[in-house]
N, CA and C atoms as an extended XYZ file, in Angstrom:
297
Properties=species:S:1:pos:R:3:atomname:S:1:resname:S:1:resid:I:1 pbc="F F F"
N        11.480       -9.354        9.440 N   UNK     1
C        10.406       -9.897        8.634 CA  UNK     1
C        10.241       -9.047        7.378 C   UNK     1
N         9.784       -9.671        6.338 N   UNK     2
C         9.462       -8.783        5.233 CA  UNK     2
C         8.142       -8.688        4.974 C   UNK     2
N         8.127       -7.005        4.835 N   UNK     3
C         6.914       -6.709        4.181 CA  UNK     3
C         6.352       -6.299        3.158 C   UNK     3
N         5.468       -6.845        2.562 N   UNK     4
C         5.313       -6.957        1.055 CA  UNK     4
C         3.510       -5.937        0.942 C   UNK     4
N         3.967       -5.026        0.341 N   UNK     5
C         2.087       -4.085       -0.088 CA  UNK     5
C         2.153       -4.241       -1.025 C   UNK     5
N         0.699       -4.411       -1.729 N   UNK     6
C         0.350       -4.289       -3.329 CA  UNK     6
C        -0.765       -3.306       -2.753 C   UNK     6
N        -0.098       -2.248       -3.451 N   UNK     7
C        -1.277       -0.903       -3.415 CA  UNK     7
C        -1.919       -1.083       -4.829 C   UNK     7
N        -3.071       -0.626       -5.515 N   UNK     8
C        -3.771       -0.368       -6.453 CA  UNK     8
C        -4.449        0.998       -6.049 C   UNK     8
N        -4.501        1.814       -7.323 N   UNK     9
C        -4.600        2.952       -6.788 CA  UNK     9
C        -5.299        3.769       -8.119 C   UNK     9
N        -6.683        4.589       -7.454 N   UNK    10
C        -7.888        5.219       -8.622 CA  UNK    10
C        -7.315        5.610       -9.882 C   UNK    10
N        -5.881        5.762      -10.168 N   UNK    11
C        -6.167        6.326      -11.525 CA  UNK    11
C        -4.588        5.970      -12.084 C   UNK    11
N        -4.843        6.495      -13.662 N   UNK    12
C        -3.411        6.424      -13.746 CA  UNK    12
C        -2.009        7.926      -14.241 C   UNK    12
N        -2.801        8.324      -12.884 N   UNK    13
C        -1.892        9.499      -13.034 CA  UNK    13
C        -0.547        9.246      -12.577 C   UNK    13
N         0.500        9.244      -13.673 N   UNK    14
C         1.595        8.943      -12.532 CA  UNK    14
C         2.534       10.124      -11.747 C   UNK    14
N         1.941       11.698      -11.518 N   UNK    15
C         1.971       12.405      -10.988 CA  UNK    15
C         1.521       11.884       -9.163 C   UNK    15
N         0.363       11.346       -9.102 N   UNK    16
C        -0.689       10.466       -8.255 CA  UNK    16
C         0.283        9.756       -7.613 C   UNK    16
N         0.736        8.745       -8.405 N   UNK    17
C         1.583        7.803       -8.181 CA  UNK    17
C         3.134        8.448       -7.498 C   UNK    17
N         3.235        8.825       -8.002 N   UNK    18
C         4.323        9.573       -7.401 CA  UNK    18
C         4.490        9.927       -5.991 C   UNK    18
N         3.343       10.472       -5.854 N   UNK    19
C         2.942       11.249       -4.439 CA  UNK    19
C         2.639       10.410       -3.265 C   UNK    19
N         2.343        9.394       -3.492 N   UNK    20
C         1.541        8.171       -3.147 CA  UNK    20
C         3.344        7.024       -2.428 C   UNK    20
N         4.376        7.018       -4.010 N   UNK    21
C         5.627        6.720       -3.180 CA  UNK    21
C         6.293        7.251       -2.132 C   UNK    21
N         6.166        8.730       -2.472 N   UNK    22
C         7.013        9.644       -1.569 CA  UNK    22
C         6.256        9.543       -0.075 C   UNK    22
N         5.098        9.496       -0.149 N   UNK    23
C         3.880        9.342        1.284 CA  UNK    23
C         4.295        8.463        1.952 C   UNK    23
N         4.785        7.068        1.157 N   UNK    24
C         4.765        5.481        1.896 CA  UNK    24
C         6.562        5.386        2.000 C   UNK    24
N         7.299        6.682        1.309 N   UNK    25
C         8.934        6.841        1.333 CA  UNK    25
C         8.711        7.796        2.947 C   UNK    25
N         7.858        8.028        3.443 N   UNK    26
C         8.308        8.946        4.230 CA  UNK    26
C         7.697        8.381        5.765 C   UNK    26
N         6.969        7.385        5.724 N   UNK    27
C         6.840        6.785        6.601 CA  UNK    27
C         8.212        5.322        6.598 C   UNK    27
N         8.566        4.789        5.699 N   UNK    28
C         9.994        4.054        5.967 CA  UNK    28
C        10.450        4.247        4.420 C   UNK    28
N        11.585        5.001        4.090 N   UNK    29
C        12.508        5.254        3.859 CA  UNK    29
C        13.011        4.295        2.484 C   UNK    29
N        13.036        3.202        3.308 N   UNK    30
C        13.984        2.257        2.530 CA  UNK    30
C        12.973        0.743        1.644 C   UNK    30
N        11.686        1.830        1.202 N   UNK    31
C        11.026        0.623        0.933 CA  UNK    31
C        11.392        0.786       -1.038 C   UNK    31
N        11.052       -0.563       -1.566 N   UNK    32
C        11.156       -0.530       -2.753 CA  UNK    32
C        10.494       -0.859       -3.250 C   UNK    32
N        10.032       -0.539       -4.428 N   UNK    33
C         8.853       -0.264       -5.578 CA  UNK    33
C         9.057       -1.159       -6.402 C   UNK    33
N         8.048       -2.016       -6.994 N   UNK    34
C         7.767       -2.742       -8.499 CA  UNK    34
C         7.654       -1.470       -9.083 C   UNK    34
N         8.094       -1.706      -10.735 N   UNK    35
C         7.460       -0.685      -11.580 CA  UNK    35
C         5.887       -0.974      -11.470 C   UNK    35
N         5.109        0.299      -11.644 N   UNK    36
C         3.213        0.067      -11.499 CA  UNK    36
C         3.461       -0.349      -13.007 C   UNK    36
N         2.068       -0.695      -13.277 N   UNK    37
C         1.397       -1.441      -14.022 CA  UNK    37
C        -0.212       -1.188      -14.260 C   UNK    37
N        -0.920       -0.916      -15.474 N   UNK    38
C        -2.491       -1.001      -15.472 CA  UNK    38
C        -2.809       -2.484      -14.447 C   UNK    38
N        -3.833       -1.565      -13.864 N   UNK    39
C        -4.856       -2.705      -13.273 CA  UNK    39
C        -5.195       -3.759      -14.110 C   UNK    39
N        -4.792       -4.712      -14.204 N   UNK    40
C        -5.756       -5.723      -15.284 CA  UNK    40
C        -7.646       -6.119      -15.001 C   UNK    40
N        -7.958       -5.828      -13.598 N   UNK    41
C        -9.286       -5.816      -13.579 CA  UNK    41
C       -10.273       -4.659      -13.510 C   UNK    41
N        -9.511       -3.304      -13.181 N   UNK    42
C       -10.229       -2.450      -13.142 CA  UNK    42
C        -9.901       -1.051      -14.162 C   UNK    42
N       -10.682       -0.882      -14.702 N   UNK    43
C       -10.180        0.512      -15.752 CA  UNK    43
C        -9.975        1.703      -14.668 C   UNK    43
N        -8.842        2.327      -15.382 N   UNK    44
C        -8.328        3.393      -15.511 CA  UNK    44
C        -7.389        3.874      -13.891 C   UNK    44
N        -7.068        2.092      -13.254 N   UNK    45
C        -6.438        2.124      -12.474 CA  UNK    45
C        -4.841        1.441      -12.536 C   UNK    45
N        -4.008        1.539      -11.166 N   UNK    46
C        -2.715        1.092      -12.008 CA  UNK    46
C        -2.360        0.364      -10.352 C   UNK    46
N        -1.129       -0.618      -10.231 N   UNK    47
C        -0.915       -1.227       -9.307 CA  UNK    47
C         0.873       -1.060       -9.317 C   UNK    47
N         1.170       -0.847       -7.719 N   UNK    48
C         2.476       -1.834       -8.105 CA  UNK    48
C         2.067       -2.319       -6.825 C   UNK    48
N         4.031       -3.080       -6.293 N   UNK    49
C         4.380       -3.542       -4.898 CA  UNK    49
C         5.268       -2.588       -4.261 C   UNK    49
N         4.940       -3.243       -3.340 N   UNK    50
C         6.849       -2.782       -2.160 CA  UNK    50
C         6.906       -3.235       -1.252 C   UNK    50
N         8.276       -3.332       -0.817 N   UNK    51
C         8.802       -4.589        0.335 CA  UNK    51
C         9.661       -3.764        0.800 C   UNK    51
N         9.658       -4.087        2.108 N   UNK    52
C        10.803       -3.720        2.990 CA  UNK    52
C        10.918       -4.925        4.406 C   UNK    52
N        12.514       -4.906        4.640 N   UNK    53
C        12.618       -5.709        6.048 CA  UNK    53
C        12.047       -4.439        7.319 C   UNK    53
N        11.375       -4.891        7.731 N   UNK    54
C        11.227       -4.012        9.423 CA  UNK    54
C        11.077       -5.268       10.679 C   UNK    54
N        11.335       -4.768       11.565 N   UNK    55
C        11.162       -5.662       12.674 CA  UNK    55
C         9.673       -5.421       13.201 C   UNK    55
N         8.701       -6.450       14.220 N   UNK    56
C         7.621       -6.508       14.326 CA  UNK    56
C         7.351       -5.244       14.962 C   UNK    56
N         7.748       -4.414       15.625 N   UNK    57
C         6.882       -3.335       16.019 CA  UNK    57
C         6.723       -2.266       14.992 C   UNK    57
N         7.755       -1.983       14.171 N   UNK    58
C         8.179       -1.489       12.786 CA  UNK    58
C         6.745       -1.722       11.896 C   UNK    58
N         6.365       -3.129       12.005 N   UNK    59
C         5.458       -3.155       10.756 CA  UNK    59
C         4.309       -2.998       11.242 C   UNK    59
N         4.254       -3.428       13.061 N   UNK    60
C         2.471       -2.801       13.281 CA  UNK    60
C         2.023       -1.637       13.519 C   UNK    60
N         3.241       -0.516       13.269 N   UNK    61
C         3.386        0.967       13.836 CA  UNK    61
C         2.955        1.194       11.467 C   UNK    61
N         3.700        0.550       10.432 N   UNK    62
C         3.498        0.984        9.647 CA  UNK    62
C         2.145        0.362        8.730 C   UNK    62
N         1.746       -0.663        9.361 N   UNK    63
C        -0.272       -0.968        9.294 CA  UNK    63
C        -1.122        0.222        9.764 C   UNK    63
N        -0.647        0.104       10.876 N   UNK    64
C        -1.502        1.658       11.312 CA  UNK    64
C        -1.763        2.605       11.158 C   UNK    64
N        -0.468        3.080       10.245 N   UNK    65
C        -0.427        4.491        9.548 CA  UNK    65
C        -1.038        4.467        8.162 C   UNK    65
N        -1.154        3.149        7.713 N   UNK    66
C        -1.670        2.789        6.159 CA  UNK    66
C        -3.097        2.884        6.108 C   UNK    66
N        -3.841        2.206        7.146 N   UNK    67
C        -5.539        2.054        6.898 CA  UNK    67
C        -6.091        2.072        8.920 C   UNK    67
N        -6.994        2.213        8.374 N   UNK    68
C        -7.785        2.243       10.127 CA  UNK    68
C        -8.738        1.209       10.212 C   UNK    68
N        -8.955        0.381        9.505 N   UNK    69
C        -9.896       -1.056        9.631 CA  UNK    69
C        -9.501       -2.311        8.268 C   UNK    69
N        -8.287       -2.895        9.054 N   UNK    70
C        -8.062       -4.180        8.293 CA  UNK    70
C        -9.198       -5.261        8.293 C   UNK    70
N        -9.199       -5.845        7.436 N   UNK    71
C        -9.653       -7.207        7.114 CA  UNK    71
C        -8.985       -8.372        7.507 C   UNK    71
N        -8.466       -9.079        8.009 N   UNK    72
C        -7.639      -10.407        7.788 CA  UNK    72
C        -6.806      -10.402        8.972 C   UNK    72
N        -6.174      -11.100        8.976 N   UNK    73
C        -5.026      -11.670       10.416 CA  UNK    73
C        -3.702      -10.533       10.083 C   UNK    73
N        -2.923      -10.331       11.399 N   UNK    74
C        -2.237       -9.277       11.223 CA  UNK    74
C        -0.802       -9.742       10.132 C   UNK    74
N        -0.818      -10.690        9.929 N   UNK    75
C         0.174      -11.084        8.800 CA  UNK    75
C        -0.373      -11.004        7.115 C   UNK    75
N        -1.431      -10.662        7.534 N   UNK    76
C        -2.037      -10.811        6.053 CA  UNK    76
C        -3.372      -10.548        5.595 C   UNK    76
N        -3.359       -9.170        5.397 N   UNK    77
C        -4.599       -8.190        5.487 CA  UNK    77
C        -4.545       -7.316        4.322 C   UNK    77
N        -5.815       -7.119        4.319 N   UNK    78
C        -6.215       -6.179        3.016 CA  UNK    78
C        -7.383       -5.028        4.044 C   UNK    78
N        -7.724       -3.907        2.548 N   UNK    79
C        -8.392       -2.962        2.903 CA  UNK    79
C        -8.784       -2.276        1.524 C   UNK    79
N       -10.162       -1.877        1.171 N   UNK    80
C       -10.244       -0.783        0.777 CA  UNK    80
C       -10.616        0.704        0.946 C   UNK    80
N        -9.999        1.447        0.310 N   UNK    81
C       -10.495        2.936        0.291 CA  UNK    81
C       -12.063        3.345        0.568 C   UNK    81
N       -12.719        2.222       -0.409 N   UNK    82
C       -14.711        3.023       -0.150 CA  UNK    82
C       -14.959        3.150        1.052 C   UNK    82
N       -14.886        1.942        2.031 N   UNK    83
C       -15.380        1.704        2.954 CA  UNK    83
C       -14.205        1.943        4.484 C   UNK    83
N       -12.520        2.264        4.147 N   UNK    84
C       -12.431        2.571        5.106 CA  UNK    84
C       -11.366        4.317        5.050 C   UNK    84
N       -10.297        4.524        6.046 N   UNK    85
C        -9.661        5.693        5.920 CA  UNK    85
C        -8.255        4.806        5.191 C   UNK    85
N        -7.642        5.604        4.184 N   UNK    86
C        -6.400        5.102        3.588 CA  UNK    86
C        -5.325        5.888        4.277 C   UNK    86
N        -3.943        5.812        3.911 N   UNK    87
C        -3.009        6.832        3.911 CA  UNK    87
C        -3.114        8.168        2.786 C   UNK    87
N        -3.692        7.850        1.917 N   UNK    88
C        -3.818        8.418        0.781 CA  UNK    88
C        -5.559        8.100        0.066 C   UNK    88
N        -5.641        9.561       -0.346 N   UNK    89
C        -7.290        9.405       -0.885 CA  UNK    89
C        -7.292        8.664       -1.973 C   UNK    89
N        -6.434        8.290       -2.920 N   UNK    90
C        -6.305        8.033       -4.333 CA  UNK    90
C        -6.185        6.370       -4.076 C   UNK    90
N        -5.570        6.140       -3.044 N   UNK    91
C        -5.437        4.443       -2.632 CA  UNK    91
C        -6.536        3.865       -2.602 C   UNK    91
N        -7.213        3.135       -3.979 N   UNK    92
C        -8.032        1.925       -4.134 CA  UNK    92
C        -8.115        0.569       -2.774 C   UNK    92
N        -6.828        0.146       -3.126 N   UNK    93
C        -7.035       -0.736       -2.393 CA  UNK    93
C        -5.538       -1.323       -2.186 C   UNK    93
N        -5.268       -1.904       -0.602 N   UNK    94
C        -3.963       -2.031       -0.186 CA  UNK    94
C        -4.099       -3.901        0.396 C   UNK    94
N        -3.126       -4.202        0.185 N   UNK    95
C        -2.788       -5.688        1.050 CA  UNK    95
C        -1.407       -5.704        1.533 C   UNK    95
N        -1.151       -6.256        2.560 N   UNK    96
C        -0.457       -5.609        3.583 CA  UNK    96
C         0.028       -7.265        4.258 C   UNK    96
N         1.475       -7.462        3.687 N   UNK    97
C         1.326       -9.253        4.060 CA  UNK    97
C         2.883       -9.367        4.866 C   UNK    97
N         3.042       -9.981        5.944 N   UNK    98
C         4.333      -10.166        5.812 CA  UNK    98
C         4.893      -11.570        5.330 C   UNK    98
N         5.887      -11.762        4.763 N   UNK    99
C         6.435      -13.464        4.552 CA  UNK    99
C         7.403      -13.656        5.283 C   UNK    99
């Protein structure tokens, strides 16, 4: 199955950003990155994606490690940072979909 995150994330440090790939490179390896991008709705934040194939235990072992209280059905969930625990403090906000 593929899994597709759009992280958005507090700022646009791309030091931040950086740290933030290597975090989500080190839980699977072989995921790949959109170039980020400014937030178009929120100042002084920046977004990309990333996808990777994993098989189903693969992706509910790597939900788990991302946030501790999803929103939505396990194929297609979001979360933010205010209100819950991220992988990362700087992570705004994550959606977490498979297609």
């Amino acid at each position: 199955m593929l899994v597709r995150l759009h992280v958005v994330i507090d700022t646009e440090d791309t030091g931040i950003e950086e740290e933030i790939k290597e975090q989500l490179r080190s839980y699977c390896p072989d995921l790949s990155f959109s170039p980020s991008r400014e937030q178009p709705s929120l100042m002084n934040c920046m977004e990309f994606y990333s996808t990777i194939q994993l098989e189903k235990e693969q992706a509910e072992s790597l939900r788990q490690m991302l946030n501790n209280d999803w929103d939505g059905e396990f194929d297609d969930c979001d979360a933010y940072g205010f209100n819950t625990i991220m992988f990362h403090p700087h992570v705004y906000y994550l959606q977490f979909q498979i297609q």
